[in-house]
N, CA, C and O atoms as a GROMACS GRO file, in nm:
protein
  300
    1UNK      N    1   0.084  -0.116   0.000
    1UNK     CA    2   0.000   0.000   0.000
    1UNK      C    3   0.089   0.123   0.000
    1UNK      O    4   0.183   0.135   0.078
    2UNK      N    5   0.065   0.188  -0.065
    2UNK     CA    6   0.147   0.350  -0.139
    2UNK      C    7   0.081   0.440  -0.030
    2UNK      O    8  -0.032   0.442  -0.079
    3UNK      N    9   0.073   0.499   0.057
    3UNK     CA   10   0.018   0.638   0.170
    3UNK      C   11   0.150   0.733   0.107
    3UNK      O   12   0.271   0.712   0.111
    4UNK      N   13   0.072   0.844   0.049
    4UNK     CA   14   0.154   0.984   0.017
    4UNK      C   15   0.168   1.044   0.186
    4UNK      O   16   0.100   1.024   0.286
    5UNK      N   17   0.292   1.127   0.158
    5UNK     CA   18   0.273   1.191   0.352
    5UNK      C   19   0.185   1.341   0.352
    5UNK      O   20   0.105   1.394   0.428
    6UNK      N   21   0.245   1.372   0.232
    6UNK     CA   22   0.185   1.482   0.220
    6UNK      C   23   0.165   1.551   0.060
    6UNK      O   24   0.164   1.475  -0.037
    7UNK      N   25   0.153   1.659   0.046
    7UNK     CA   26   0.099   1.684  -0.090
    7UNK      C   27   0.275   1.781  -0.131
    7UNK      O   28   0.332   1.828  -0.229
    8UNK      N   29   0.290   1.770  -0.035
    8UNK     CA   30   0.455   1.892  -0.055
    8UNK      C   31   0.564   1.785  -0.054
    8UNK      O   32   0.670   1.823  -0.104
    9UNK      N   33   0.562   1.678  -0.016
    9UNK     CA   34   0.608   1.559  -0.010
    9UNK      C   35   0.601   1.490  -0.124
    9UNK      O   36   0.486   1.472  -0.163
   10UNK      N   37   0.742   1.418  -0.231
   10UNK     CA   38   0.704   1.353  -0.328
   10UNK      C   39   0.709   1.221  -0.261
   10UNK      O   40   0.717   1.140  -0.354
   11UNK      N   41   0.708   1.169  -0.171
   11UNK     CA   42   0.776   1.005  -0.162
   11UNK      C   43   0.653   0.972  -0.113
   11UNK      O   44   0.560   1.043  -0.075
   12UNK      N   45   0.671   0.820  -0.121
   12UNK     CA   46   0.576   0.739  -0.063
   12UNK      C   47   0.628   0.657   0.036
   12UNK      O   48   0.741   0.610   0.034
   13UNK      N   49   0.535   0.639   0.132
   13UNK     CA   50   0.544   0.524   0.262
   13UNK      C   51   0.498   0.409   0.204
   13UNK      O   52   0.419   0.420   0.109
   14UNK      N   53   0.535   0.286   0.245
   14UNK     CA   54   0.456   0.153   0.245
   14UNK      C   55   0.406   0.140   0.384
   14UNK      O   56   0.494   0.160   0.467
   15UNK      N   57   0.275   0.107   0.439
   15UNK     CA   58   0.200   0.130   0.533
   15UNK      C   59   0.180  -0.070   0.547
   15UNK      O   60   0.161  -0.166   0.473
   16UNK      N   61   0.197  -0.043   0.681
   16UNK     CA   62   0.115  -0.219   0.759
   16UNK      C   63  -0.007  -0.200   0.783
   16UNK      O   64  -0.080  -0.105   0.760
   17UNK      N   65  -0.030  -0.333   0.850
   17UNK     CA   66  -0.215  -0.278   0.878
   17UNK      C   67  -0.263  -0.213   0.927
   17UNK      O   68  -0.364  -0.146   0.909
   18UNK      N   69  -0.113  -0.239   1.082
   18UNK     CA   70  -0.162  -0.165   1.194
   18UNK      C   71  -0.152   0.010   1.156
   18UNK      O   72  -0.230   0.097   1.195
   19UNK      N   73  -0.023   0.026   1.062
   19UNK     CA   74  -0.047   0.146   1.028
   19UNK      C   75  -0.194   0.215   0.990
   19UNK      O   76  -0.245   0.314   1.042
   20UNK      N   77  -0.237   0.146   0.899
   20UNK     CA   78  -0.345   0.205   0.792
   20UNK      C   79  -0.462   0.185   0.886
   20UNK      O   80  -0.564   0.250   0.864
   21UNK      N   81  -0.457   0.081   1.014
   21UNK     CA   82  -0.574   0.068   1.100
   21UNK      C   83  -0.619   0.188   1.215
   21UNK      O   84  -0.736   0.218   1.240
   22UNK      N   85  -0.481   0.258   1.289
   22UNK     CA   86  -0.461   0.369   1.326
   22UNK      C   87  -0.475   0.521   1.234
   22UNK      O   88  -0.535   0.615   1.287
   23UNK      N   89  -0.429   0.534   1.125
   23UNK     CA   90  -0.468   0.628   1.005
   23UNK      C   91  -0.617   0.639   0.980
   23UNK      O   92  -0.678   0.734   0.929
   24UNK      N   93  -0.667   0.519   1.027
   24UNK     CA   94  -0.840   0.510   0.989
   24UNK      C   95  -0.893   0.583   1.100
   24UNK      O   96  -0.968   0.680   1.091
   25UNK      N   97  -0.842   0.522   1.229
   25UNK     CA   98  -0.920   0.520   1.376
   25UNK      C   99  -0.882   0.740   1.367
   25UNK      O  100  -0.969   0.822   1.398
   26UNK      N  101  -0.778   0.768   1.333
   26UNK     CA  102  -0.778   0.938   1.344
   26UNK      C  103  -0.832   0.975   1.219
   26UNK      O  104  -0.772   1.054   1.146
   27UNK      N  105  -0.938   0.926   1.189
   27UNK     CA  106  -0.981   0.985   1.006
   27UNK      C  107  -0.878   1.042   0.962
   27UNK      O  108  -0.884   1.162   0.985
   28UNK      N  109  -0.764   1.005   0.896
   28UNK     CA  110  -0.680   1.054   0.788
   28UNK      C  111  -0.737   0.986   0.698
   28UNK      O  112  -0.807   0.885   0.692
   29UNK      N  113  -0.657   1.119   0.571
   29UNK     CA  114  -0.715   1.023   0.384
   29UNK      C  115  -0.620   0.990   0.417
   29UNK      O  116  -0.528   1.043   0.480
   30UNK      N  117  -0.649   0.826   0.344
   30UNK     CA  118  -0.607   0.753   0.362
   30UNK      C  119  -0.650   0.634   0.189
   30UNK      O  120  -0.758   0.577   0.175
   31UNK      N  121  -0.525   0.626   0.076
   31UNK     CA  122  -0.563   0.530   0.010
   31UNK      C  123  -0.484   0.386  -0.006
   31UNK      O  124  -0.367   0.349   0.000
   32UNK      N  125  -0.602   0.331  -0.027
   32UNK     CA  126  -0.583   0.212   0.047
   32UNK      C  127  -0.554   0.120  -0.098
   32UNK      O  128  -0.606   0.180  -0.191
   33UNK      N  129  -0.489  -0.001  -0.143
   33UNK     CA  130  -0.526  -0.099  -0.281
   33UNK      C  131  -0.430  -0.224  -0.231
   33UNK      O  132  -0.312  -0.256  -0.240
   34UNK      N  133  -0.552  -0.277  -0.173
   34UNK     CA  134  -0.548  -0.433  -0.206
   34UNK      C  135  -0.505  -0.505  -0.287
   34UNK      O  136  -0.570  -0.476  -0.387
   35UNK      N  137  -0.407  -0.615  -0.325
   35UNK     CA  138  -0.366  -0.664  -0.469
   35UNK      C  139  -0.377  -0.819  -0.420
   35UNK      O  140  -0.352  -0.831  -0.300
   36UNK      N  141  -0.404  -0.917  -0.475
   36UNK     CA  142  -0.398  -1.057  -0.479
   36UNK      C  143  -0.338  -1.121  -0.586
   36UNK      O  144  -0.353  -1.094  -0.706
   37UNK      N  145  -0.279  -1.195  -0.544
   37UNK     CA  146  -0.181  -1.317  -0.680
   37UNK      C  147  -0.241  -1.448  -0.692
   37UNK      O  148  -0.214  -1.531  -0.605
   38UNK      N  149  -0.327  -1.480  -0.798
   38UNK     CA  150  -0.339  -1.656  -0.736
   38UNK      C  151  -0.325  -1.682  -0.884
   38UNK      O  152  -0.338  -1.597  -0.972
   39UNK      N  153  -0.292  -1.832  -0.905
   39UNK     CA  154  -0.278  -1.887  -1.048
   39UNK      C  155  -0.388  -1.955  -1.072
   39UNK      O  156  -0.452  -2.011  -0.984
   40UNK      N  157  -0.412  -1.956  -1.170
   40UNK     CA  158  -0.544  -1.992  -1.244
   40UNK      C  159  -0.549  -2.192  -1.266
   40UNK      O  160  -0.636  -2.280  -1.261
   41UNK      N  161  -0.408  -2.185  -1.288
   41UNK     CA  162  -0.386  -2.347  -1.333
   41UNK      C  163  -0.262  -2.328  -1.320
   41UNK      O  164  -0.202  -2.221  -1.334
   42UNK      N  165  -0.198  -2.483  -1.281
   42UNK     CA  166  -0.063  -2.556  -1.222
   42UNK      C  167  -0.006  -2.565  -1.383
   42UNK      O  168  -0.037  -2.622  -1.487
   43UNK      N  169   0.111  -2.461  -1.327
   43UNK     CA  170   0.184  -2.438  -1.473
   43UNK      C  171   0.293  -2.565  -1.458
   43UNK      O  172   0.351  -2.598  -1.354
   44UNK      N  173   0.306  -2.626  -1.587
   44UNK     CA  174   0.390  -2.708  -1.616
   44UNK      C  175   0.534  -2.693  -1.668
   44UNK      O  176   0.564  -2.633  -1.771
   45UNK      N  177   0.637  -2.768  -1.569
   45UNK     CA  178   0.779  -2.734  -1.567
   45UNK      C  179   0.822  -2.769  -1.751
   45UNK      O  180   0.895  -2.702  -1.824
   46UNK      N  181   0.749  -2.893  -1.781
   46UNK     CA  182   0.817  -2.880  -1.980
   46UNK      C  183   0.765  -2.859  -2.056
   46UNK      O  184   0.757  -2.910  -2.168
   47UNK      N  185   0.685  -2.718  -1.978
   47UNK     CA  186   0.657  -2.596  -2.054
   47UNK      C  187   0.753  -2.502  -2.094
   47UNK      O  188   0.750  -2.451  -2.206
   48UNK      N  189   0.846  -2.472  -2.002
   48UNK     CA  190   0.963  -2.390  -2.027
   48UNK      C  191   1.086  -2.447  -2.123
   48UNK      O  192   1.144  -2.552  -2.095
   49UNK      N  193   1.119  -2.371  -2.230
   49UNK     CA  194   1.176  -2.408  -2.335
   49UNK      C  195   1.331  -2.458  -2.241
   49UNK      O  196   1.367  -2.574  -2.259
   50UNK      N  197   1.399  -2.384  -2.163
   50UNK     CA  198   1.492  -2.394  -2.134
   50UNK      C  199   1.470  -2.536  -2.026
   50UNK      O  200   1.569  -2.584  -1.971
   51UNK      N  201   1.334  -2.593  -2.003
   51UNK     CA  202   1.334  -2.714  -1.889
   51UNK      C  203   1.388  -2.831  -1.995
   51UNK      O  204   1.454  -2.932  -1.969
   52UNK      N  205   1.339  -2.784  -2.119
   52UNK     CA  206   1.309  -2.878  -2.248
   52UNK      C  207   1.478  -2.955  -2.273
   52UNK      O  208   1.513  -3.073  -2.262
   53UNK      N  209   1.572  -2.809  -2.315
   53UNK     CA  210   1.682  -2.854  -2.325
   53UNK      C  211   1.743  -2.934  -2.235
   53UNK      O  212   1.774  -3.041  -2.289
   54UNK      N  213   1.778  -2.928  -2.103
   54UNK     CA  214   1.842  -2.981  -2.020
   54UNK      C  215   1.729  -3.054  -1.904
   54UNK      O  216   1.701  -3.031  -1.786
   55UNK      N  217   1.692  -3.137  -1.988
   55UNK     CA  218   1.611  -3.199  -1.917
   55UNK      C  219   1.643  -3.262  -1.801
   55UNK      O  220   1.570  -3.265  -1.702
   56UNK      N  221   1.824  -3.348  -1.817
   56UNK     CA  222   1.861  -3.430  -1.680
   56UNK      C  223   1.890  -3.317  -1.591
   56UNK      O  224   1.911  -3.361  -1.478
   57UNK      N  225   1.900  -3.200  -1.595
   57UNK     CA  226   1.935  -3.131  -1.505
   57UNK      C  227   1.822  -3.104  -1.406
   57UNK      O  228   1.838  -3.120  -1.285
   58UNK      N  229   1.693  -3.057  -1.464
   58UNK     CA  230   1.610  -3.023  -1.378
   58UNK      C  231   1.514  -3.094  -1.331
   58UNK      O  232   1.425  -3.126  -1.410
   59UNK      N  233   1.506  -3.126  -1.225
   59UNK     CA  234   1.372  -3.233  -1.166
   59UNK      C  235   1.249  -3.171  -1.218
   59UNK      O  236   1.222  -3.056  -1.253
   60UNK      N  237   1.151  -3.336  -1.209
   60UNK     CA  238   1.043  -3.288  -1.260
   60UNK      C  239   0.965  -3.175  -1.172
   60UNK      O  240   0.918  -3.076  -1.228
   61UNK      N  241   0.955  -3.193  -1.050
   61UNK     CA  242   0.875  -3.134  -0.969
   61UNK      C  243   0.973  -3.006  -0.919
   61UNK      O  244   1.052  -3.069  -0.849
   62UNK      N  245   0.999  -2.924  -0.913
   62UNK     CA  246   1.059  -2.802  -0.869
   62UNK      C  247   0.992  -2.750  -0.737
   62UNK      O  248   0.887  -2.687  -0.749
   63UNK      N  249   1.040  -2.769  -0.621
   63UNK     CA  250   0.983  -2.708  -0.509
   63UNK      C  251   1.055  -2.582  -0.441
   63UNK      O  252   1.164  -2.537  -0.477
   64UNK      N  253   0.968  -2.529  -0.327
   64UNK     CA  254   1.068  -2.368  -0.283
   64UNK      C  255   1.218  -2.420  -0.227
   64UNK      O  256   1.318  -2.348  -0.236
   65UNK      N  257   1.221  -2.552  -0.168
   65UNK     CA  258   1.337  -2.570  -0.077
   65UNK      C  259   1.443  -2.665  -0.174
   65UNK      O  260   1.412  -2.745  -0.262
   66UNK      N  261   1.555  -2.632  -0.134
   66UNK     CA  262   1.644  -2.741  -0.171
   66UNK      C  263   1.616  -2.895  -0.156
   66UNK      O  264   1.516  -2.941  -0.102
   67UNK      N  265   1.731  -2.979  -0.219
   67UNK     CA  266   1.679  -3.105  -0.197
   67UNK      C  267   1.761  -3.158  -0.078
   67UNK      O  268   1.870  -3.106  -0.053
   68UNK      N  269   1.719  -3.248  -0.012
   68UNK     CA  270   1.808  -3.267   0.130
   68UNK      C  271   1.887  -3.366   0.120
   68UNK      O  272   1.864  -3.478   0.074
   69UNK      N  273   2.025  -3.305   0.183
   69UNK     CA  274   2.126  -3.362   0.157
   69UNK      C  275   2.203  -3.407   0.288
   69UNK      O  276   2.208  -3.335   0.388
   70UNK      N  277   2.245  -3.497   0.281
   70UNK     CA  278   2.330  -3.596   0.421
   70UNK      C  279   2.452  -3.502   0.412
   70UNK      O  280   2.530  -3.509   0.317
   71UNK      N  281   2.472  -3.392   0.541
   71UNK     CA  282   2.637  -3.374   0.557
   71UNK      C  283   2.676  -3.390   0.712
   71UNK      O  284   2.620  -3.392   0.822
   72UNK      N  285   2.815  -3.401   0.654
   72UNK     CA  286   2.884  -3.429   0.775
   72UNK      C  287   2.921  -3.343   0.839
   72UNK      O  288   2.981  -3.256   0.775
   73UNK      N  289   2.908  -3.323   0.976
   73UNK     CA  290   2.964  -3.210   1.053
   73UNK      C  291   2.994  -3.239   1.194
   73UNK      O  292   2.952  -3.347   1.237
   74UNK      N  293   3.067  -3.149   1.286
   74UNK     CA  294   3.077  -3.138   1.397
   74UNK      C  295   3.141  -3.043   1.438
   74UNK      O  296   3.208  -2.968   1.368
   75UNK      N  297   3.121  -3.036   1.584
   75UNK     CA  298   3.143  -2.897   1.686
   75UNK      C  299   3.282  -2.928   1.773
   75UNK      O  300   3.323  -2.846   1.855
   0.00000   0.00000   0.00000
């Protein structure tokens, strides 16, 4: 969320909730824009031309985390 500070002011704040919830509770203008991301359909990894080429490289399933790996360590 973009909150101008003032009109003599070029910059913008990024505001939290609690910000914009307090800004409400003292009636300040206050504009507000909501944005949401969702995907429509589960995009497919050999869809991407570059998954295509190097296929042994990239697993089929691509997740956020690394893959887990056995190391050795100590203190």
């Amino acid at each position: 969320m973009l909150f101008p500070r003032s009109e003599m002011e070029l910059c913008s704040k990024l505001m939290c909730c609690r910000e914009v919830t307090r800004a409400l509770k003292a009636q300040e203008d206050v504009f507000v824009m909501f944005a949401l991301l969702r995907m429509e359909e589960k995009s497919e990894v050999d869809a991407l031309s570059v998954v295509r080429e190097f296929v042994d490289v990239f697993p089929y399933d691509i997740l956020d985390l690394p893959p887990e790996r056995e190391v050795e360590f100590s203190i």
